[in-house]
C-alpha angles and dihedrals in degrees: 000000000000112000104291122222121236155173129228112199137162128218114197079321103311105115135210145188105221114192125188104234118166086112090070091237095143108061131205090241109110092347096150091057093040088053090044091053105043092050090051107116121230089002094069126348100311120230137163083230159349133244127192110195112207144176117290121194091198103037146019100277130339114207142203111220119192132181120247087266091058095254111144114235127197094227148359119191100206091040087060091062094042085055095035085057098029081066102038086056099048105049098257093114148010118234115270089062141161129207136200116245144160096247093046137279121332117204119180143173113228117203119169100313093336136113139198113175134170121239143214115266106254125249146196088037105195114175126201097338111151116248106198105233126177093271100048137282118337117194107224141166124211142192137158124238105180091315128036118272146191131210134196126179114220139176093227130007104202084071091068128110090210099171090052097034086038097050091051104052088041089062101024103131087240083077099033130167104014105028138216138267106234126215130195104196129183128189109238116177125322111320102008143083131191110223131183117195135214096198121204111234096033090055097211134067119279148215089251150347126203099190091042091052094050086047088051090050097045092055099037081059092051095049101026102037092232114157137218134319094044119196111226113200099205114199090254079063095241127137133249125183120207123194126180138151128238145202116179098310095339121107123192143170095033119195139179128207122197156127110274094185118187107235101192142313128235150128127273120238127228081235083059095079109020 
């Protein structure tokens, strides 16, 4: 393949390589290794993940979001606001806008860096049931929005062995074949919360999770009556703001607020992915 231009961009600290591709310049051939490559740091460019935005009969873009191992995901809720900018900038789309996705349309308001972007309803909704790990029962909720998520509620996250804890319940056969997200949340003062994520794909915590964070408002409202909008403390320290609507268990109109910053912008090299 010829250099291929990309963007770098950074929502709340997860980071992403966006390439236009409604060319068709990236094929599907080897797609997995080129994406691999690409989102290995210090060895190519480094991301959490990689977006290809494409043509959409029906909307303004669709995209195909994979994880830094080349593993495809339904959703990704910072992502969402890195694509949701990446076209705005670039003259694919006007702002209001509404993407194609796995998990359902997207739509999002672009002003200056920041996104707001409208999310999938949550489903399979499971509060305070015990989960046996290695060192003894953990009481956990879980839900899935947009991809599947779990919470644990904890005094202090910075305790917490989030890689170890995190790994196990990621792969833990409750959750087999397809794993599980895993969130550690703790209540800080009034409307906000602080998480740390262990994010399936990437295999290791990360700076922030979209989804996760909407997962972890959304319980935190279940279990500790908090109300919308929720503050969500990411551990770039970054800010995501989560509204929603509710009526008894069920969550609706579910929106994220947060920075979608352009990095850079550059070409990959052949040598990129080789």
């Amino acid at each position: 393949m010829n250099p291929i231009p990309f963007y770098k961009m950074s929502g709340a600290g997860n980071d992403f390589i966006i390439i236009d591709n409604r060319d068709g310049k990236v094929k599907d051939t080897n797609l997995t290794r080129f994406i691999s490559s690409v989102c290995r740091r210090k060895m190519s460019v480094g991301a959490d993940g990689l977006i290809l935005v494409e043509t959409s009969e029906a909307h303004d873009f669709r995209w195909r979001f994979y994880n830094s191992d080349g593993s495809k995901a339904e959703m990704c809720g910072n992502g969402a606001r890195c694509a949701a900018r990446f076209a705005h900038v670039t003259g694919i789309a006007d702002t209001p806008l509404s993407f194609e996705t796995e998990a359902g349309v997207i739509s999002a308001r672009i002003k200056d860096d920041r996104v707001k972007v409208r999310m999938p309803e949550p489903s399979d909704l499971k509060l305070a049931y015990a989960l046996a790990l290695s060192k003894g029962s953990q009481e956990i909720s879980s839900l899935n929005t947009g991809v599947p998520h779990v919470i644990v509620m904890v005094d202090n996250v910075n305790d917490i062995d989030v890689i170890a804890v995190g790994r196990e319940i990621r792969f833990h056969q409750r959750f087999a074949p397809t794993g599980t997200n895993a969130n550690f949340v703790q209540h800080q003062n009034g409307n906000s919360i602080e998480i740390r994520t262990y994010e399936r794909g990437v295999e290791d915590e990360t700076l922030a999770c979209g989804t996760g964070a909407i997962a972890s408002a959304i319980i935190s409202a279940s279990q500790l009556n908090m109300t919308s909008p929720i503050d969500v403390k990411t551990r770039s320290g970054a800010m995501l703001t989560i509204y929603f609507d509710t009526e008894e268990d069920h969550f609706s109109n579910i929106f994220m607020e947060g920075d979608a910053r352009i990095i850079y912008v550059g070409e990959l090299q052949p040598e990129a992915w080789q």
